[in-house]
C-alpha positions as a Python dict, from the first residue, in 0.01 Angstrom:
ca = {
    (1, 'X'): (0, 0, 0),
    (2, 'X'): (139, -273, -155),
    (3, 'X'): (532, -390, -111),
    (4, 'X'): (661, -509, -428),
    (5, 'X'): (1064, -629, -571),
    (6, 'X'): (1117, -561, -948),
    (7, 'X'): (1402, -693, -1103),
    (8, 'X'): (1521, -557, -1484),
    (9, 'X'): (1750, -764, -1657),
    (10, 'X'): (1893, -639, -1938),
    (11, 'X'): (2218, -697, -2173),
    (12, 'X'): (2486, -484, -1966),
    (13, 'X'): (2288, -448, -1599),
    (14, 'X'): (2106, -626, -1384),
    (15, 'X'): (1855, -379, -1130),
    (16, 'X'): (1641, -418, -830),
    (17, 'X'): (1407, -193, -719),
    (18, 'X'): (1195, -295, -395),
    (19, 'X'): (926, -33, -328),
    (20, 'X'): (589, 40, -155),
    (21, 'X'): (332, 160, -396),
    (22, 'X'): (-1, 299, -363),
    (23, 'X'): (-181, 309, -661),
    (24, 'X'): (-422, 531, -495),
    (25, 'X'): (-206, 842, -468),
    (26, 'X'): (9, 747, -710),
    (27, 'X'): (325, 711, -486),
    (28, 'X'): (615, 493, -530),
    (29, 'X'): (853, 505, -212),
    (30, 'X'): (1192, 376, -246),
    (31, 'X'): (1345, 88, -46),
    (32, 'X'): (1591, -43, -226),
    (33, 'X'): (1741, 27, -549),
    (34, 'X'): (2051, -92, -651),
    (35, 'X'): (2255, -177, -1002),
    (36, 'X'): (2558, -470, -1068),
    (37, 'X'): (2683, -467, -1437),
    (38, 'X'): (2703, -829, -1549),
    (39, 'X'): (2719, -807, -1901),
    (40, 'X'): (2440, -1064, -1993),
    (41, 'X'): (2455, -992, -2336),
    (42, 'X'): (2854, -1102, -2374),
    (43, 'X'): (2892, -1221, -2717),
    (44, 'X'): (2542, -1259, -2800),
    (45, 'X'): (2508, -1084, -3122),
    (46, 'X'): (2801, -1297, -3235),
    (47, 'X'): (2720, -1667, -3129),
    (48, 'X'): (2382, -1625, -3010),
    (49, 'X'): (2427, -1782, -2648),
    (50, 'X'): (2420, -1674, -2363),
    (51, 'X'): (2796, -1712, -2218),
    (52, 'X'): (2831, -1941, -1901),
    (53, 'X'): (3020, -1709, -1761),
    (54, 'X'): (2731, -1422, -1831),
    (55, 'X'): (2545, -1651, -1687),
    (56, 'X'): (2698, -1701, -1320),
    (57, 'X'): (2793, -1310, -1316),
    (58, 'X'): (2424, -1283, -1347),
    (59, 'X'): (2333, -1556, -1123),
    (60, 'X'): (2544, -1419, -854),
    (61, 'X'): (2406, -1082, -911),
    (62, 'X'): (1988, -1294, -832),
    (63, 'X'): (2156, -1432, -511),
    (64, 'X'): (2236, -1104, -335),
    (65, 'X'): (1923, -973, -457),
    (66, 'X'): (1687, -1260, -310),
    (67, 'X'): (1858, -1191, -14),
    (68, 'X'): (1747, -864, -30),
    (69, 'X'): (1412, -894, -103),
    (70, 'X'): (1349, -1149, 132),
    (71, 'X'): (1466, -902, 406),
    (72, 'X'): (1198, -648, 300),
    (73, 'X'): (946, -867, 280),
    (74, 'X'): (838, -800, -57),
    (75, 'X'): (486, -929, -123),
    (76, 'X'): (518, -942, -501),
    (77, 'X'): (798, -1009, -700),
    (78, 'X'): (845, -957, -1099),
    (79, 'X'): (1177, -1078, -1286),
    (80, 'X'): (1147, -900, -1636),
    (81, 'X'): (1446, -998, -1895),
    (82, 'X'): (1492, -786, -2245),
    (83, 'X'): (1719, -757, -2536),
    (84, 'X'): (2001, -1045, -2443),
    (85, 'X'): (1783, -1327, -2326),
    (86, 'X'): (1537, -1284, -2609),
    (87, 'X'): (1830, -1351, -2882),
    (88, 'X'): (1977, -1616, -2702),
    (89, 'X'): (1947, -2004, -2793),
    (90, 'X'): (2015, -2089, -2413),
    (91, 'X'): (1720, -1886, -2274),
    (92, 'X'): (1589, -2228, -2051),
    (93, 'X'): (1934, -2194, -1915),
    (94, 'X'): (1880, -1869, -1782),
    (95, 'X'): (1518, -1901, -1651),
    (96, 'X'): (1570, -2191, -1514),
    (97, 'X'): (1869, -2071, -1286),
    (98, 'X'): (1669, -1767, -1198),
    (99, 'X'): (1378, -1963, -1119),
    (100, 'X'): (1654, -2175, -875),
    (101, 'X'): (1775, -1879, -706),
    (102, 'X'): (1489, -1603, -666),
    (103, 'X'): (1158, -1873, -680),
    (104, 'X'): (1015, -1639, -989),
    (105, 'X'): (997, -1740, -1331),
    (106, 'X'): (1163, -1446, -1542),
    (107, 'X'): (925, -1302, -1801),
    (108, 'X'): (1116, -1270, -2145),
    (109, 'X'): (908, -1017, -2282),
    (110, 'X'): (903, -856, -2599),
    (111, 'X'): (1002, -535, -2734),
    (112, 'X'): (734, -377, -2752),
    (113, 'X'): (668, -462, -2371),
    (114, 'X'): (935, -351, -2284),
    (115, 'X'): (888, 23, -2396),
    (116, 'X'): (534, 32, -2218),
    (117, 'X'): (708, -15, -1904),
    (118, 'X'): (995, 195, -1971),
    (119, 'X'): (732, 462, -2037),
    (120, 'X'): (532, 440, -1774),
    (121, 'X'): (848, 464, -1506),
    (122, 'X'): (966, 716, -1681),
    (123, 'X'): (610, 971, -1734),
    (124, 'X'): (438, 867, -1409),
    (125, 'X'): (555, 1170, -1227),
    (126, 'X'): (619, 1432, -1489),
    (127, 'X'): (347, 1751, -1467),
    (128, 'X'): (68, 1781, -1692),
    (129, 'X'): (-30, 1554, -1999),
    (130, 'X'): (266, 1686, -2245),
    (131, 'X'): (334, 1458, -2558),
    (132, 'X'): (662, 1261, -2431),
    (133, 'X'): (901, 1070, -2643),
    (134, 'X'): (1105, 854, -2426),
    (135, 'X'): (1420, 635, -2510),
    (136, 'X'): (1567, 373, -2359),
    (137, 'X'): (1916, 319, -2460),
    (138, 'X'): (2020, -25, -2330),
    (139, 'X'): (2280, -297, -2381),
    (140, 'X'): (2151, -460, -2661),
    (141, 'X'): (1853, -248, -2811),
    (142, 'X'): (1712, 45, -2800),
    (143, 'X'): (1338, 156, -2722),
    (144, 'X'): (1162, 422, -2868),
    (145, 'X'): (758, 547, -2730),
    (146, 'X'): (603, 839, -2777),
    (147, 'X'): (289, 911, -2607),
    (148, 'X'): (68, 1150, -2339),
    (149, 'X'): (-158, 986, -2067),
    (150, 'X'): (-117, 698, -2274),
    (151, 'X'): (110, 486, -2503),
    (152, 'X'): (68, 577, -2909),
    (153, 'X'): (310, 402, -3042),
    (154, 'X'): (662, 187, -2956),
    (155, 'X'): (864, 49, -3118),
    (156, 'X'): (1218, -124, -3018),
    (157, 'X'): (1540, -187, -3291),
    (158, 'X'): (1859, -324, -3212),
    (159, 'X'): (2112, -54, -3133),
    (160, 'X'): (2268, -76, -2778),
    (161, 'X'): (2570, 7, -2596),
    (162, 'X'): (2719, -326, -2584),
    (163, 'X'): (2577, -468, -2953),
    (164, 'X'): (2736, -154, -3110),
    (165, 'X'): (3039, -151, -2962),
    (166, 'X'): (3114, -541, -2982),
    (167, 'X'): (3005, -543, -3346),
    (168, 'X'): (3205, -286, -3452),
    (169, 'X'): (3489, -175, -3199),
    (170, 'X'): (3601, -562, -3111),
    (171, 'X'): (3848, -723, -3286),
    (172, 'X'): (4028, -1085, -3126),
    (173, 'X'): (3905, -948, -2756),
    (174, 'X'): (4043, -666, -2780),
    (175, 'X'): (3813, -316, -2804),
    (176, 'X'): (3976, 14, -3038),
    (177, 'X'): (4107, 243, -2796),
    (178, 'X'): (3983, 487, -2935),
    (179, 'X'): (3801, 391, -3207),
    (180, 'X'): (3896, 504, -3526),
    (181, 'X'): (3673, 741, -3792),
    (182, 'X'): (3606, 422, -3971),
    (183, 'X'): (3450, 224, -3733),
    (184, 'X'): (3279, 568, -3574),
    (185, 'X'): (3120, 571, -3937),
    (186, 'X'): (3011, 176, -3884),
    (187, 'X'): (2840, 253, -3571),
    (188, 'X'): (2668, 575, -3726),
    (189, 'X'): (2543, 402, -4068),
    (190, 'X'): (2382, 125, -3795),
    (191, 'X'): (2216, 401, -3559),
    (192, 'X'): (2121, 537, -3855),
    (193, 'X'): (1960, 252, -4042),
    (194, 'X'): (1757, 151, -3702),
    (195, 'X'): (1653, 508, -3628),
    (196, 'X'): (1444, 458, -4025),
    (197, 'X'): (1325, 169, -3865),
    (198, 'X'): (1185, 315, -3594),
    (199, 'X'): (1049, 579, -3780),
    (200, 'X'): (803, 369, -3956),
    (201, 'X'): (639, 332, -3658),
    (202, 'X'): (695, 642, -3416),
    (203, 'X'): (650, 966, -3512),
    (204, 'X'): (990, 1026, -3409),
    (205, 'X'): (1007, 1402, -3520),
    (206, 'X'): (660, 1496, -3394),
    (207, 'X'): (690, 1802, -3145),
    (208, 'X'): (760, 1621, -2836),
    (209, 'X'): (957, 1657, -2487),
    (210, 'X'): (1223, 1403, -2517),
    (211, 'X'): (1304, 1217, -2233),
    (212, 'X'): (1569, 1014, -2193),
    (213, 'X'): (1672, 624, -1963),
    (214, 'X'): (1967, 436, -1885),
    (215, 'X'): (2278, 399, -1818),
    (216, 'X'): (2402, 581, -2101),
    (217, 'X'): (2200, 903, -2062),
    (218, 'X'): (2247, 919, -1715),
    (219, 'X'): (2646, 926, -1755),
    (220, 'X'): (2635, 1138, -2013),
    (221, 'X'): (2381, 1369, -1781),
    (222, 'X'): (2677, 1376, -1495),
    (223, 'X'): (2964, 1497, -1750),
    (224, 'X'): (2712, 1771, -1812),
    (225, 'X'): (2652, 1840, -1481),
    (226, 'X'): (3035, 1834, -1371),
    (227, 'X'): (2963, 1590, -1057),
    (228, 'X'): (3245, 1426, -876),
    (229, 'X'): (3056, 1192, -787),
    (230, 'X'): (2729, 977, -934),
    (231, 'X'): (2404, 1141, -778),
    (232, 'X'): (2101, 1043, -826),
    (233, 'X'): (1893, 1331, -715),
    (234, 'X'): (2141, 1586, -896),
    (235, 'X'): (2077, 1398, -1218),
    (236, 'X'): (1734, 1292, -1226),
    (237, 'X'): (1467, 1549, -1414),
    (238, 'X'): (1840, 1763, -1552),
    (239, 'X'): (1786, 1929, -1871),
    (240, 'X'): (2085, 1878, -2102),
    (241, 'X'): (2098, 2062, -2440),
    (242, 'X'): (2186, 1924, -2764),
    (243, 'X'): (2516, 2131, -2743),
    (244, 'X'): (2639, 1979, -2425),
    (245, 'X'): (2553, 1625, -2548),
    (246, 'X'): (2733, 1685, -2915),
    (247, 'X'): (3064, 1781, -2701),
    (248, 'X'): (3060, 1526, -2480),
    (249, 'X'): (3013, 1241, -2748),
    (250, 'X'): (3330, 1398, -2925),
    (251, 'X'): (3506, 1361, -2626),
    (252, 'X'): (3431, 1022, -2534),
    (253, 'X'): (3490, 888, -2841),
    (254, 'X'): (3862, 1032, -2909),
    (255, 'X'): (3928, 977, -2529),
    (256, 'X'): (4154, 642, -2457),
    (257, 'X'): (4037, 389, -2209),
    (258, 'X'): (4238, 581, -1897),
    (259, 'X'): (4100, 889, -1966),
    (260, 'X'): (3702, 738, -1975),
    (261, 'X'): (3777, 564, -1643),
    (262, 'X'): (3909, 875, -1516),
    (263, 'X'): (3557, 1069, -1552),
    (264, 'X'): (3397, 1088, -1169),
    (265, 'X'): (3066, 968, -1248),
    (266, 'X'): (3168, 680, -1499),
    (267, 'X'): (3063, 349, -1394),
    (268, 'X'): (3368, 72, -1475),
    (269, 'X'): (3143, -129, -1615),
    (270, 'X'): (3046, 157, -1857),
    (271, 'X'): (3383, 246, -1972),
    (272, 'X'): (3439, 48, -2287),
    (273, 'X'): (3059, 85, -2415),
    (274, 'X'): (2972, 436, -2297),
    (275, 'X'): (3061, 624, -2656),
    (276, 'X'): (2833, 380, -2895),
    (277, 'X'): (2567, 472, -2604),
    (278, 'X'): (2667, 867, -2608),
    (279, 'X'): (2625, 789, -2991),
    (280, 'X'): (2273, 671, -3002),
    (281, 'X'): (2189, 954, -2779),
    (282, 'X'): (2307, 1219, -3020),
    (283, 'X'): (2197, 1069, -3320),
    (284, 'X'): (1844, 1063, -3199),
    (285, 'X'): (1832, 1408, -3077),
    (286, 'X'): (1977, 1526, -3410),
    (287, 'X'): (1729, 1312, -3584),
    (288, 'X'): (1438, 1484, -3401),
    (289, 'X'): (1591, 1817, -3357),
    (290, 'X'): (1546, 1823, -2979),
    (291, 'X'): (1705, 2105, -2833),
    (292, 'X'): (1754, 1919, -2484),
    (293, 'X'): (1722, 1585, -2306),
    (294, 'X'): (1488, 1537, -1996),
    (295, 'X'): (1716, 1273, -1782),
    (296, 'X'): (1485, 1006, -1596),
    (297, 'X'): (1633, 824, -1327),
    (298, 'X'): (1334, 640, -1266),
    (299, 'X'): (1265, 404, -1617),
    (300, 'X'): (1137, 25, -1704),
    (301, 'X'): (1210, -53, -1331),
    (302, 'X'): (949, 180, -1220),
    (303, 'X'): (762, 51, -1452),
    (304, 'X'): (754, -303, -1374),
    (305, 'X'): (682, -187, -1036),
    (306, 'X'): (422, -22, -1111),
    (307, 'X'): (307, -348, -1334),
    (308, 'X'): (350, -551, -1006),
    (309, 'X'): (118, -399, -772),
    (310, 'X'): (-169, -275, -1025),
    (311, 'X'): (-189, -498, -1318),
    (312, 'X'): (-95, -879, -1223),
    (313, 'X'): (-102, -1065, -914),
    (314, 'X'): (259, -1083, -951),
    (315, 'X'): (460, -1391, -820),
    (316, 'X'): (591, -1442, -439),
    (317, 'X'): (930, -1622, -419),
    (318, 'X'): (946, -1957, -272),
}
C-alpha cells in the first residue's frame, strides 16, 4: 500500500486527490479529494500568459493543498499541469511558484499524456475489457482515447469550456447572456472543425461505450439526474441518453446567467462556461451516434495516482 497526493491542474480547476493504492488488488481508497476553480487559463488563448492574478488564485489554491497533504502524510506526490500552462509564455512563472509552495516540480505534460491518464482513471474499475472511448472535456482542450485493456489511440484538440466561451461569448469583459444563434454557430463550426481533427487519429465512430470526465459532464449528469444537491456517488457510473443531454444543452444555452446559477448542482465557477462545455458534449455524441454517456467521477486524477505509486518514484515535498 502505497500513500500517494495527485494534484491536476488544468485551465478552469485545480484538484487534489490523496489516496492509498495497492497496485496488487487494484484498489484506490479515497482520502482526500477536493476541487477550487481558479481559472488558470484566464485570457490565455488571447495574450498567451498566464494572468498574475490566475496565478495567485492558483497559488493560493497549492497552499491549502500542501497543507493537506502534509497532514496525510503522503509518501509520493505528483503535480501534473495541462492545456493552460502548456500555451502560456510565463510557464517558469508558474512552476517555479509551485515548486515554492508544494516542494514538487509540476510536470507540463503533453496532450497526448494527458489522455493516457485520463483513461486509465477513468477504465480502471469498469467490468470486463469493453472497447471505451473516453473524453475529457476541460478548460482549455479537450481529450479524446479510445481503447480496451490498453490505450489505441489519443489524441487531444483545443476545444474547452473556458477557450470556447472566451473566444466567442466575450466581448470588453463582458460574457453574452445568453449567447446569441450567431455566436452558438461560432462555437459549433469550432467543435466541429476539432472533432475532424480528432478524427484523423481516433476512430471516433467505432462501436464503443462512451464514457465521459469533467466538470462539464458531471453537471450536465446532475440536471439529468434532478439532484438538489452535487453527489458524487449519485452521479458517478449514471447513464445519460443522448435525449436528456440534447435538452439540457438547449436549455443552458437560452438560460440567462440567474437562471444557470439557480440550477442545484451548478458549481459558480461553472456558470458562465458550462453551455460551450454542454456543447462539446453533444456534439461528440452526435458525431459518434452514442445513444448514452457513461459519467466517470473518477478521471486524469485517478490516473496520475495511479502513475504515482506504479510507474515513477514520484517526488516527496520538501
Amino acid at each position: 500500500m502505497t500513500r500517494v497526493a495527485a494534484v491536476d491542474c488544468g485551465t478552469n480547476s485545480i484538484r487534489l486527490l490523496v489516496a492509498d493504492v495497492d497496485a496488487g488488488t487494484g484498489e484506490l481508497t479515497d482520502l482526500d479529494r477536493r476541487m477550487r476553480i481558479v481559472r488558470l487559463g484566464q485570457g490565455v488563448d488571447r495574450t498567451g500568459r498566464l494572468a498574475p492574478e490566475a496565478l495567485e488564485r492558483t497559488f493560493e489554491a497549492c497552499r491549502e493543498y500542501a497543507a493537506v497533504i502534509k497532514e496525510h502524510g503522503a509518501e509520493r506526490v505528483r503535480f501534473v499541469a495541462t492545456s493552460a500552462s502548456r500555451d502560456a509564455e510565463n510557464r517558469d512563472e508558474f512552476v517555479h511558484g509551485v515548486l515554492d509552495i508544494l516542494g514538487v516540480e509540476p510536470e507540463v505534460i503533453t496532450g497526448d499524456q494527458e489522455a493516457e491518464f485520463s483513461f486509465t482513471g477513468a477504465t480502471r474499475e469498469l467490468p470486463g475489457r469493453d472497447s471505451y472511448l473516453v473524453v475529457d472535456i476541460g478548460g482549455g482542450s479537450t481529450e479524446f482515447v479510445v481503447g480496451d485493456d490498453r490505450v489505441r489511440a489519443a489524441r487531444s484538440v483545443d476545444i474547452g469550456c473556458v477557450r470556447l466561451t472566451e473566444r466567442h461569448l466575450l466581448r470588453n469583459g463582458v460574457i453574452s447572456d445568453p449567447p446569441g444563434a450567431a455566436e452558438i454557430a461560432a462555437i459549433r463550426a469550432d467543435i466541429e472543425a476539432a472533432l475532424d481533427l480528432a478524427e484523423r487519429t481516433v476512430p471516433l465512430r467505432e462501436p464503443c461505450t462512451l464514457v465521459g470526465l469533467a466538470g462539464s459532464v458531471t453537471t450536465v449528469a446532475g440536471v439529468a439526474l434532478g439532484l438538489r444537491a452535487y453527489d458524487t456517488s449519485a452521479i458517478h457510473h449514471a447513464r445519460i441518453s443522448y435525449e436528456q443531454v440534447r435538452s439540457i444543452t438547449d436549455h443552458l444555452l437560452t438560460a440567462t446567467h440567474a437562471e444557470r446559477a439557480a440550477i442545484p448542482v451548478m458549481h459558480p465557477g461553472r456558470t458562465d462556461v458550462i453551455g460551450a462545455g454542454a456543447l462539446v458534449l453533444l456534439a461528440i455524441m452526435e458525431r459518434t451516434s452514442a445513444p448514452e454517456v457513461v459519467v466517470s467521477e473518477h478521471d486524469i486524477l485517478d490516473g496520475i495516482a495511479w502513475a504515482a505509486a506504479e510507474d515513477a518514484p514520484g517526488q516527496r515535498p520538501r
